[in-house]
Structures are given as C-alpha cells and as structure tokens.
N, C-alpha and C positions, 0 to 999 in steps of 0.2 A: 285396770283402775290406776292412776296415776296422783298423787297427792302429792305436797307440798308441806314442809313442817320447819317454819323457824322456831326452835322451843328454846326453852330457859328463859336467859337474858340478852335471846334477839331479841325476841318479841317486841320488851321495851324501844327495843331501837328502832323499829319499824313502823311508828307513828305517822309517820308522813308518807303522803301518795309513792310519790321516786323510791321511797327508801325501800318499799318493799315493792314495787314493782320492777325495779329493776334487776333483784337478786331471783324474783321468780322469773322473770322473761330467760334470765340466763339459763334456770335452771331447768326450764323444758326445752330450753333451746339442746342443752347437754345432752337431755334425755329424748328426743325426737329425731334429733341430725342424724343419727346411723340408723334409723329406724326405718323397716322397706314400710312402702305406700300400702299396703294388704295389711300389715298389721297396726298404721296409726291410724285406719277407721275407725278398729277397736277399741282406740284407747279414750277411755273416759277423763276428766279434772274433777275429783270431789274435795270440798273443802266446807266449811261450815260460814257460822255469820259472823267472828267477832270482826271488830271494826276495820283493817286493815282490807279482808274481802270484797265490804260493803264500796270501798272507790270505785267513783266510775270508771276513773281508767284502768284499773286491775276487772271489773266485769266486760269490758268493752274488749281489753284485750284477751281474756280466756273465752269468749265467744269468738273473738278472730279467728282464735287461733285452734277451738275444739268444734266451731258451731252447735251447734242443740245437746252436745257431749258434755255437757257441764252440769257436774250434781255439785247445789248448794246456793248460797243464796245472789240471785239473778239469775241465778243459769237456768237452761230449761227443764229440768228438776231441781225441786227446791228439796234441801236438808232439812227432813223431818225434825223435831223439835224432839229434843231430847229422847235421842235415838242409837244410842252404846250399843243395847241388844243386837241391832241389826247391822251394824258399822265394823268390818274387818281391822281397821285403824283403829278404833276406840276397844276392841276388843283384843286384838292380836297385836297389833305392829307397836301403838304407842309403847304396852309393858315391858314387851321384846326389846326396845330401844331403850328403854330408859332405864332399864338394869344393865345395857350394855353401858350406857353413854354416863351413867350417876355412879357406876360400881363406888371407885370414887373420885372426889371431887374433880371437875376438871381446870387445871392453873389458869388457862386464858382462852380468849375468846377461838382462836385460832385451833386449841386442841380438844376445846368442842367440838365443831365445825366437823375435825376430823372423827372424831367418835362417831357421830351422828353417822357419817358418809360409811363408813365402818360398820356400823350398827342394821347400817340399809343394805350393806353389802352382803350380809354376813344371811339373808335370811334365802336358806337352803329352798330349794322346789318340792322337799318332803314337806317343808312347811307350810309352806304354800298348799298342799295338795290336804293336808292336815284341819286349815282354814277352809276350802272351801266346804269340806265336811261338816265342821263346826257351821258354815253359812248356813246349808242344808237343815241341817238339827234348829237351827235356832230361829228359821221360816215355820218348820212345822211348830214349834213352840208360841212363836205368835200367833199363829191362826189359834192355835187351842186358847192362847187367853185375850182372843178377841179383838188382837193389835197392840193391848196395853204391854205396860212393860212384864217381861217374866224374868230378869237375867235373875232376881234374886231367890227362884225357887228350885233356879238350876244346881 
C-alpha cells in the first residue's frame, strides 16, 4: 500500500491542480523507479476525498500510472466514508508521524518536509508486521459489529 501525505501547512499550498500534482508525480516516481516489475503489481495508491484528490488530472494520472490499484475516490475502490477502524494510515502511520514530525515545532517549511521523509523512514518491519496484526483483529471486530464503527470499544 503506497500513500501520499502533504500535511500541516502543505496542504494550504496545494490548492491548485499543478501544485499538487506535481509534487505527487515526483513522489511515486521516487518511490517506483528502483522498484522490480513483480513487486509494482502489488503495489496499491490509497488516498481519501478532500479536494486536492478529487482533480481530474491527479485521478487520470493515479490510474495511468496504478490502473484498477487505486483505493479512494475515482479510483477503482472507492474510500469507505469514514473509515479510521479499518485504514493502517489513519490508525498506525498518521500518530507514528506526527509525534515524530510535531515533537516540536518545526522552523520552516524545508525541515518539515524533512521530518515527515524521516518519520516514513523510521517505521521498522517489526511495525509493520505489528500492523498487520492489528488489521487482522480489527476485520474480526467489524464483522462482530456488523461493519459499523467499533474502534471506540476497543
């Protein structure tokens, strides 16, 4: 699974088509170039709806470039509506990140950037192996409450 996250005070700056399509083109281009042909079958684009997603030419190109690999909205799974229970990002990576990257403030735009890169870097394959555990637990959790939400009786 492959995600994409300009947070803080990108975000703001990413208003416009270019602006954030271009920072993500680079950024799977970074993450796919060394990547062998057997394992970028695998690899999924999940990303949610706010507005920056919704461009046509940011839907046009994460189909180019993942075809039917694309969870969230356009793609050929669409991002359940308010879905944290079930979301490794919303449950594991964002908190991991942003105690990394908030510890404290960060001076400029430039030594965010680098936290963040830092903060993605930093996340071991114990933790990983950790999460999909947690996935596991929190599929049988939903089937018991039906699909609704349960993270709050965890």
């Amino acid at each position: 699974m492959f995600g994409v996250e300009f947070s803080g005070s990108l975000v703001q700056y990413f208003t416009r088509e270019q602006r954030y399509l271009d920072p993500l083109q680079d950024a799977i281009t970074d993450f796919i170039e060394n990547l062998p042909l057997h394992q970028l079958r695998n690899v999924w684009f999940q990303h949610d709806g706010i507005p920056p997603h919704k461009i046509s030419n940011v839907k046009q190109y994460l189909i180019e470039t993942f075809q039917n690999q694309v969870i969230g909205y356009g793609g050929f799974v669409e991002w359940p509506p308010r879905s944290p229970d079930l979301s490794p990002s919303d449950f594991f990576l964002w908190g991991h990140r942003k105690r990394q990257v908030y510890a404290t403030p960060p001076p400029t735009l430039q030594d965010l950037r680098r936290r963040i890169t830092d903060a993605c870097a930093s996340v071991a394959p114990a933790m990983l192996h950790n999460v999909q555990r947690e996935i596991q637990s929190r599929l049988q959790m939903c089937t018991v409450a039906n699909g609704d939400h349960f993270e709050q009786y965890k």
